[in-house]
C-alpha positions as CSV (number, residue, x, y, z in Angstrom):
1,X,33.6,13.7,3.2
2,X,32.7,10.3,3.8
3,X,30.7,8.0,1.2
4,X,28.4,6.6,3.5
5,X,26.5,8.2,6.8
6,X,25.3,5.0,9.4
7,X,22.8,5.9,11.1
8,X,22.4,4.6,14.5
9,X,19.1,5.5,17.3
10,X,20.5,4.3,20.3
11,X,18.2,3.7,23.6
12,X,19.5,1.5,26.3
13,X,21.4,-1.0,24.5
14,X,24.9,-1.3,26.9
15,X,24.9,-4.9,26.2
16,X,24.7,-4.7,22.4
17,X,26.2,-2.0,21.6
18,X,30.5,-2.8,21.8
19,X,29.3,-5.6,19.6
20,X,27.1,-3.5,17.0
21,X,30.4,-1.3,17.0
22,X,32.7,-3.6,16.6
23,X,31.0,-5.1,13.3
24,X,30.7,-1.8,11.8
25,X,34.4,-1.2,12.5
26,X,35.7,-4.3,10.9
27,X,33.8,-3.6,7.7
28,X,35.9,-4.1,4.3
29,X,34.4,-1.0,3.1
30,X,35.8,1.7,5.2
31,X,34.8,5.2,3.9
32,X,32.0,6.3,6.4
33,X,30.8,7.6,9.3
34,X,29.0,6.8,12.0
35,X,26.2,8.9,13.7
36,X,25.1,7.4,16.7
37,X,22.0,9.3,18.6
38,X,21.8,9.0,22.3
39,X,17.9,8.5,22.4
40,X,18.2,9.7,26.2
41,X,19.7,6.4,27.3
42,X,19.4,5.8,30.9
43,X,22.4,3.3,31.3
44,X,25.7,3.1,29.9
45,X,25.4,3.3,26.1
46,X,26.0,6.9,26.0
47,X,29.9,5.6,27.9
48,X,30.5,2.8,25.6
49,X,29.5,5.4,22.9
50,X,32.1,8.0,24.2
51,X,35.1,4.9,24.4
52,X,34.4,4.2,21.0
53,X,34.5,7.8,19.8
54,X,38.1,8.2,21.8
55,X,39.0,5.6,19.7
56,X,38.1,6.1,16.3
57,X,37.7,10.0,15.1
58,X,34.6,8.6,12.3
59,X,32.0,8.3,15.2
60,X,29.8,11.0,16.4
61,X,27.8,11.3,19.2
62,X,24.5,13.0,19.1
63,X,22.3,13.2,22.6
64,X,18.6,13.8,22.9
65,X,15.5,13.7,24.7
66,X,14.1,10.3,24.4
67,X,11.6,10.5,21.0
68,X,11.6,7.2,19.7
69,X,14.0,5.6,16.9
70,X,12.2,7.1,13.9
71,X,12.8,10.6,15.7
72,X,16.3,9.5,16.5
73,X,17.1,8.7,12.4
74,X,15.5,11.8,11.5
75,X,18.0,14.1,13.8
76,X,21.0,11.9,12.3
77,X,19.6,12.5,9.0
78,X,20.3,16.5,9.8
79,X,23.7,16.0,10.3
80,X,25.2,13.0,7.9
81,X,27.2,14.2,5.3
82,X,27.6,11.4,2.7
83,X,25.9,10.7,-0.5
84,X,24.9,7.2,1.0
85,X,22.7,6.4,3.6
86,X,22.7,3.6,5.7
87,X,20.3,3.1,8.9
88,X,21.1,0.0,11.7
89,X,19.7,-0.4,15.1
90,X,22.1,-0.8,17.7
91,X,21.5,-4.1,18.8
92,X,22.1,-5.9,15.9
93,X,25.4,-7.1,14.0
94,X,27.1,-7.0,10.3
95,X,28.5,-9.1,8.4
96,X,32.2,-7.8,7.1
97,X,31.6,-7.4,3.4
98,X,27.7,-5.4,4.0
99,X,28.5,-2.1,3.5
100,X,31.1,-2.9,0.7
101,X,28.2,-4.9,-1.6
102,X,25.4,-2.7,-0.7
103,X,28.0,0.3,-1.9
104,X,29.1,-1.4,-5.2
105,X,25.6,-2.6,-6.1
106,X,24.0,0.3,-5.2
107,X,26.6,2.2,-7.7
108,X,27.1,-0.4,-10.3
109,X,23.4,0.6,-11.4
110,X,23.1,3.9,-10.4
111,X,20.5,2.7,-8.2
112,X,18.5,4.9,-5.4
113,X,18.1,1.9,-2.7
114,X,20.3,-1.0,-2.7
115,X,19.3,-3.8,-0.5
116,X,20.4,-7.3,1.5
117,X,18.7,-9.9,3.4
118,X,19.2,-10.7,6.9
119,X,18.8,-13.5,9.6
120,X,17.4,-13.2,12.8
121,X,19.4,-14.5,16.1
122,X,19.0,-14.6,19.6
123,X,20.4,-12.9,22.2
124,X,23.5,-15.3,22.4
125,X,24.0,-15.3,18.5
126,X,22.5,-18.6,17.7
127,X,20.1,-18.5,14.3
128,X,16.7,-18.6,14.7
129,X,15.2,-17.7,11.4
130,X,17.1,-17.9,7.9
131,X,15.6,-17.9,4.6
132,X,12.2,-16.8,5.1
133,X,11.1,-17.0,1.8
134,X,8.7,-13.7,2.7
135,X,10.7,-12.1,4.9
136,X,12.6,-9.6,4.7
137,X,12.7,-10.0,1.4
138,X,9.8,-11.8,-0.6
139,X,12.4,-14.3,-2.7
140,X,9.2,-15.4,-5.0
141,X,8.9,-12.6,-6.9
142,X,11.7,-9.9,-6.1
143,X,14.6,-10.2,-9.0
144,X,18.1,-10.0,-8.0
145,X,20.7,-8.3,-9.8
146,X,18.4,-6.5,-11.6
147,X,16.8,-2.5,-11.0
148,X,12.8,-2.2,-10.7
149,X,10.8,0.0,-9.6
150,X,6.9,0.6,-8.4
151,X,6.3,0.9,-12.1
152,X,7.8,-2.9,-12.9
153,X,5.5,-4.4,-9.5
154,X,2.4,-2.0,-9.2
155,X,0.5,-5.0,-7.4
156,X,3.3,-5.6,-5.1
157,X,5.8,-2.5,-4.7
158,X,5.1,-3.3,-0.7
159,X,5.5,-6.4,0.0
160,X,9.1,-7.1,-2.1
161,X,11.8,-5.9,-0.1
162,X,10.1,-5.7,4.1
163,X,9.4,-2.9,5.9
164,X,12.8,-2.1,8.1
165,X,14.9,0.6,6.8
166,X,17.7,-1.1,7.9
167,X,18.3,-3.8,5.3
168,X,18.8,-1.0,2.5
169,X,21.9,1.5,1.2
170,X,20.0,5.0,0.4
171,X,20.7,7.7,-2.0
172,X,20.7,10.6,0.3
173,X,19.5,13.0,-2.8
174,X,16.6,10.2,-2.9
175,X,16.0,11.2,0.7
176,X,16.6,14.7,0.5
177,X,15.0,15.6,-2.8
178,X,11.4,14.0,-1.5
179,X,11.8,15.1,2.1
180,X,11.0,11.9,3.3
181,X,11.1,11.6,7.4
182,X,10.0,8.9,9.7
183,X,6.5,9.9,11.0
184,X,6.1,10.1,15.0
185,X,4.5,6.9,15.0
186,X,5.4,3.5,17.9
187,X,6.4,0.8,15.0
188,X,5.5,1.5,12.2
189,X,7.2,4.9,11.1
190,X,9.6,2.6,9.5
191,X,7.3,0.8,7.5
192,X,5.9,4.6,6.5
193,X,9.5,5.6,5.5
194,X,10.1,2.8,3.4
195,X,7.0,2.7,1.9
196,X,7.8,6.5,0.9
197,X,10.7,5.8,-0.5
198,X,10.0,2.6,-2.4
199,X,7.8,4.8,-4.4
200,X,10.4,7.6,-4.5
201,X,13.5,5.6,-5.7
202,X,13.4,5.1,-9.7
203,X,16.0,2.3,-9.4
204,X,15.8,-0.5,-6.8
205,X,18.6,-3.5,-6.9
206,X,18.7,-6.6,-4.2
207,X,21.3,-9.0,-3.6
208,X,20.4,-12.4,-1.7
209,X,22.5,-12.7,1.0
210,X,21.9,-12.4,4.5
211,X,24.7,-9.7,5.8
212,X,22.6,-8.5,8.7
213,X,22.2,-10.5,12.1
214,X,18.8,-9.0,13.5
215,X,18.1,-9.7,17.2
216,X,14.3,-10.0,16.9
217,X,11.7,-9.4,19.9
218,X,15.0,-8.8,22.4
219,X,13.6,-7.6,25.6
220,X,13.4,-4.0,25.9
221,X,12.1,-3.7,21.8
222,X,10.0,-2.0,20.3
223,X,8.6,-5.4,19.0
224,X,8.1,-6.3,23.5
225,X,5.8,-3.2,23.8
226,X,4.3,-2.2,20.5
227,X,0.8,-4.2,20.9
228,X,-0.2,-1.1,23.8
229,X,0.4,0.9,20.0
230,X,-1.4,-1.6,17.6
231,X,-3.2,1.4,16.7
232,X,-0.4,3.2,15.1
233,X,-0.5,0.7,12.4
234,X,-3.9,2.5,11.2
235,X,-2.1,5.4,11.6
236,X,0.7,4.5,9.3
237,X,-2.3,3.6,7.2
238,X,-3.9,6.6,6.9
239,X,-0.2,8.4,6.5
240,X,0.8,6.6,3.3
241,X,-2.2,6.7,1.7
242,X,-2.3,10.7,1.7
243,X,1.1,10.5,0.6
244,X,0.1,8.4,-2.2
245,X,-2.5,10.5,-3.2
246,X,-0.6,13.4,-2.8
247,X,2.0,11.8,-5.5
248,X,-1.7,10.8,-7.7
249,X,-0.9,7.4,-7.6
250,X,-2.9,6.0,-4.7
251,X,-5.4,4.2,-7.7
252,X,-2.5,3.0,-9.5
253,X,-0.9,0.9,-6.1
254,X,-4.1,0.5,-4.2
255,X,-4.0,-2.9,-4.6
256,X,-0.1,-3.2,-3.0
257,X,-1.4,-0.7,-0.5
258,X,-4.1,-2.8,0.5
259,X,-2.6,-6.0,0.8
260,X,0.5,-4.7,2.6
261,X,-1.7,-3.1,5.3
262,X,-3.6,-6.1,5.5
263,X,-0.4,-8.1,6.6
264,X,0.8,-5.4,8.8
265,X,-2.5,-4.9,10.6
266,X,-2.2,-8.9,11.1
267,X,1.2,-8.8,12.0
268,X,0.3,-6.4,14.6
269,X,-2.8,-7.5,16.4
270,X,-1.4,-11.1,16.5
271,X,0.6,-9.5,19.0
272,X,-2.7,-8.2,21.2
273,X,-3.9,-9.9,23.9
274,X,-8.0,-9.6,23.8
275,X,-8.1,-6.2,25.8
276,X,-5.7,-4.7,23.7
277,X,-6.8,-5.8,20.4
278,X,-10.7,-4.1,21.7
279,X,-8.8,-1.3,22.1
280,X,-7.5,-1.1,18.8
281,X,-10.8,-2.4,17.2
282,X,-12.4,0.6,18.6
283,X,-9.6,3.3,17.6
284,X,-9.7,1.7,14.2
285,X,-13.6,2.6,13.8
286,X,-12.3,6.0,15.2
287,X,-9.6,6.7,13.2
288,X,-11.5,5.9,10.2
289,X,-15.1,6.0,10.7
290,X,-16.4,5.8,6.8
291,X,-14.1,3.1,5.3
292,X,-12.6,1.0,8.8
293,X,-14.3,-2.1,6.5
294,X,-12.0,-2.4,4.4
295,X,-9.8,-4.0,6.4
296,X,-12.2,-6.3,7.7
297,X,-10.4,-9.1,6.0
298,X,-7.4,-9.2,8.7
299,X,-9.0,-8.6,11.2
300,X,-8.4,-11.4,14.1
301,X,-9.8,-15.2,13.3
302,X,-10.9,-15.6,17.1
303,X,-13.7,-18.7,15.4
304,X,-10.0,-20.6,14.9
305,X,-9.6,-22.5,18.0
306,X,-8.0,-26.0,18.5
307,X,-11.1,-27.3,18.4
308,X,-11.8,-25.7,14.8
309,X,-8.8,-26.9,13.7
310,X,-9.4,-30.6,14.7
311,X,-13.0,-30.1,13.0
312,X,-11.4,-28.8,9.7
313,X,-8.6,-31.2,9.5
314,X,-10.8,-34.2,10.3
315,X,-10.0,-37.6,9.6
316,X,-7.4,-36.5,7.2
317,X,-3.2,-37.0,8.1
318,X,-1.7,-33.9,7.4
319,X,1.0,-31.1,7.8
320,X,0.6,-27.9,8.9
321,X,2.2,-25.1,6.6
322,X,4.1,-22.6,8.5
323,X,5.4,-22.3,12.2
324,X,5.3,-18.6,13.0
325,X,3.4,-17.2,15.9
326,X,-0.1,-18.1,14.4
327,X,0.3,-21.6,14.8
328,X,2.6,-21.2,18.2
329,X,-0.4,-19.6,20.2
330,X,-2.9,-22.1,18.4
331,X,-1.2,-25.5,19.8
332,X,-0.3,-24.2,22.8
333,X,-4.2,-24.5,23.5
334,X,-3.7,-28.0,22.8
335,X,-4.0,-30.7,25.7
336,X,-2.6,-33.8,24.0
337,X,-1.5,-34.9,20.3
338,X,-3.6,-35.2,17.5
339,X,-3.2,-38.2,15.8
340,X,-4.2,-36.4,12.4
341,X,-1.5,-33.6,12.3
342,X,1.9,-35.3,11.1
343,X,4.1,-32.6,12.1
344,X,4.5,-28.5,10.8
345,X,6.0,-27.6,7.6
346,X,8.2,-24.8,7.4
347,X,11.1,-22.9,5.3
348,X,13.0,-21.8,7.7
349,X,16.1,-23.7,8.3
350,X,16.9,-22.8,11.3
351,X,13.6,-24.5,12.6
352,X,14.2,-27.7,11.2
353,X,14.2,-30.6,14.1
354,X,12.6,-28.3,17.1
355,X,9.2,-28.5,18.0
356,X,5.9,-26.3,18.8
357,X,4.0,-28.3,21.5
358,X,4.1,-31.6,20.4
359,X,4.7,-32.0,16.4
360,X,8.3,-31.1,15.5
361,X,9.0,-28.9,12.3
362,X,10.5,-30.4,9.1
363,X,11.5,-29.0,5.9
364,X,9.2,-29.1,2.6
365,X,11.2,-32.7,1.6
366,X,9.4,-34.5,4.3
367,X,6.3,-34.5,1.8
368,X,8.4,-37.0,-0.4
369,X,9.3,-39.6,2.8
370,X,6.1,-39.5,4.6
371,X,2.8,-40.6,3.6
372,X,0.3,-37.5,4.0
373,X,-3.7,-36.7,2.4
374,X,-2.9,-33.0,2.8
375,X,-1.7,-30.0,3.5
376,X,-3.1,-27.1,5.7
377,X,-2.0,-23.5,5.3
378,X,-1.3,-21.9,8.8
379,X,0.4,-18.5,7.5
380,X,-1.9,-16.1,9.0
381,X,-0.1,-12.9,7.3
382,X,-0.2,-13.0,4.0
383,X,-2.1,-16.2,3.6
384,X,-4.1,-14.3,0.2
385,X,-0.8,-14.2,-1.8
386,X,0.8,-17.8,0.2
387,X,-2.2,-19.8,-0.8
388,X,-2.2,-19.4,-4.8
389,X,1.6,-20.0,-4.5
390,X,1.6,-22.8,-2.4
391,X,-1.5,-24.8,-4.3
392,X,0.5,-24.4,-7.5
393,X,3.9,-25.9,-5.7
394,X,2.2,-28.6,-4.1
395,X,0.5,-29.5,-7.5
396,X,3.5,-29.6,-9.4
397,X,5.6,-31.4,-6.8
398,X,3.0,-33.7,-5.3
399,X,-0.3,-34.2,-7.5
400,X,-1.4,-36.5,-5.0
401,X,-1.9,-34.2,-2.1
402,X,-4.8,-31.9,-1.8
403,X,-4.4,-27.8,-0.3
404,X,-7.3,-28.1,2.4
405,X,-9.3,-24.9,2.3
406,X,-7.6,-21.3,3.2
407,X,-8.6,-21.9,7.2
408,X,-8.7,-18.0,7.2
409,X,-11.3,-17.8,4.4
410,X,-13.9,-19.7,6.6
């Protein structure tokens, strides 16, 4: 019997797929499996999945109606056989030593849920993201190294480790003992699983390094189409929280409940175009006629124009904080260059030098070369938590420059 069962939904990845594979094949750690579920592909993966299964006896192949990748891990769930658990998407790729750390961490502590960080490429490999400092693992306040639990972060169980499943070893009595599934959801029925389960898991141990290459918003994702489902966020919603209360411990961890459905619900209708995001304004006051309000708070900023922002900043020379899609749709309104906005701020190294319209993007040290009056916050999800962390950095580093206002407060 193998040690660990990899879970793989598969659904028309032919060109991602050999590579996906071949990563998983080349792992140092070599007791496994490999499940992979033909999500009723319509190309070739279901060929390139029988070549590799010729080839090495560890792979099985699993076809079934198209259900979505939630319903694709569940069925592979029937069928793994080893005490560890491991979920990946099919168009992503491993670095060689993943499955060996995640393994010995995961049993060095005894641990229920063993997780890594990840960077996000491109279709052709190249980085594009790499220490996110929020994402997918909040590197603030998650300790490394070390097993917690809900019980050691009640305020922020949610918001430590992301929402994918497939960053994270699992004990498979963990999974089996709570009967935790993915919910027929378009999205989010990860974020419900791991929410579950973060909850579920009495020991939880990260390691900082980024073993998982994560093609993000590939054409053909879930992340191209989900905005026609924004509404399944509210769904998810609604799910956890009578799982919560079903475990009596929604009053305990309403407060991580609460702000991790306030980023998600951000996350997701930043990706709405105006008739989409009516839509989902309207199935949110359905879904949840009594208490919709109280997620009024991320609910889309459409008073933040360019010209707001020119009206906030005003004569002041300053950086903008963050460079994620936020402020991407906000300057591409922009007609020319304000004088007042120095450039955009960001962690993300693999941003460093490139540009969004016409201020490029430098890392936090550029505070210390050039001369600036201020900062402005531009993290739309999250920005409750970012502020109070950022004001206290910027005070300690540079006394002299003042926070402007949270923009998304006004």
């Amino acid at each position: 019997m193998a040690r660990i069962s990899i879970i793989i939904p598969v659904y028309n990845i032919e060109k991602y797929l050999p590579k996906c594979l071949d990563s998983l094949l080349n792992q140092t750690f070599q007791d496994f499996e490999i499940i992979c579920v033909n999500d009723g592909s319509k190309d070739n993966s279901l060929v390139i999945l029988e070549e590799y299964k010729n080839r090495d006896s560890r792979i099985k192949i699993i076809t079934k109606e198209n259900g979505g990748a939630g319903s694709a891990r569940n069925r592979g769930l029937v069928e793994a056989c080893g005490k560890y658990i491991q979920f990946v998407d099919g168009d992503d790729y491993f670095e060689p030593q993943m499955l060996e750390k995640l393994y010995n961490l995961i049993v060095k502590y005894d641990a229920d849920i063993s997780v890594c960080s990840s960077r996000k490429v491109d279709d052709w490999g190249n980085i594009t993201e790499s220490r996110n400092p929020n994402s997918p693992i909040n590197l603030d306040i998650t300790p490394f190294n070390k097993p917690f639990s809900y019980k050691d972060f009640p305020n922020d169980i949610f918001s430590l480790i992301g929402t994918m499943p497939w960053n994270k070893l699992y004990k498979k009595e963990l999974i089996d003992s709570n009967e935790l599934r993915f919910p027929k959801l378009t999205g989010p029925d990860d974020l419900c699983f791991v929410f579950m389960s973060d909850i579920c898991a009495k020991k939880i141990v990260v390691i900082d390094d980024e073993l998982i290459n994560y093609r993000f918003n590939r054409e053909g994702s879930v992340q191209t189409y989900r905005a026609n489902h924004a509404s399944d966020i509210i769904r998810a919603a609604i799910f956890v929280k009578e799982f919560l209360l079903a475990k009596n411990l929604y009053k305990s961890l309403e407060k991580a409940y609460l702000q991790a459905f306030l980023t998600s619900i951000r996350w997701e209708i930043s990706l709405c175009d105006d008739l989409q995001y009516n839509r989902f304004l309207c199935e949110l006051k359905e879904l949840m006629p009594n208490d919709w309000e109280i997620f009024s708070p991320a609910l889309r900023k459409n008073h933040i124009t360019i010209d707001f922002l020119y009206d906030f900043i005003g004569q002041k020379k300053v950086f903008l904080w963050g460079a994620g899609i936020f402020t991407q749709k906000l300057l591409s309104e922009e007609k020319s260059k304000n004088p007042n906005i120095l450039g955009i701020i960001d962690r993300n190294t693999a941003s460093w030098g490139t540009k969004i319209g016409n201020y490029k993007i430098y890392p936090p040290e550029i505070l210390k070369e050039q001369f600036a009056e201020g900062v402005l916050l531009m993290v739309l999800n999250n920005n409750e938590k970012i502020y109070p962390l950022l004001k206290k950095e910027l005070e300690t580093k540079y006394p002299n420059l003042e926070l402007l206002p949270n923009i998304f407060s006004t």
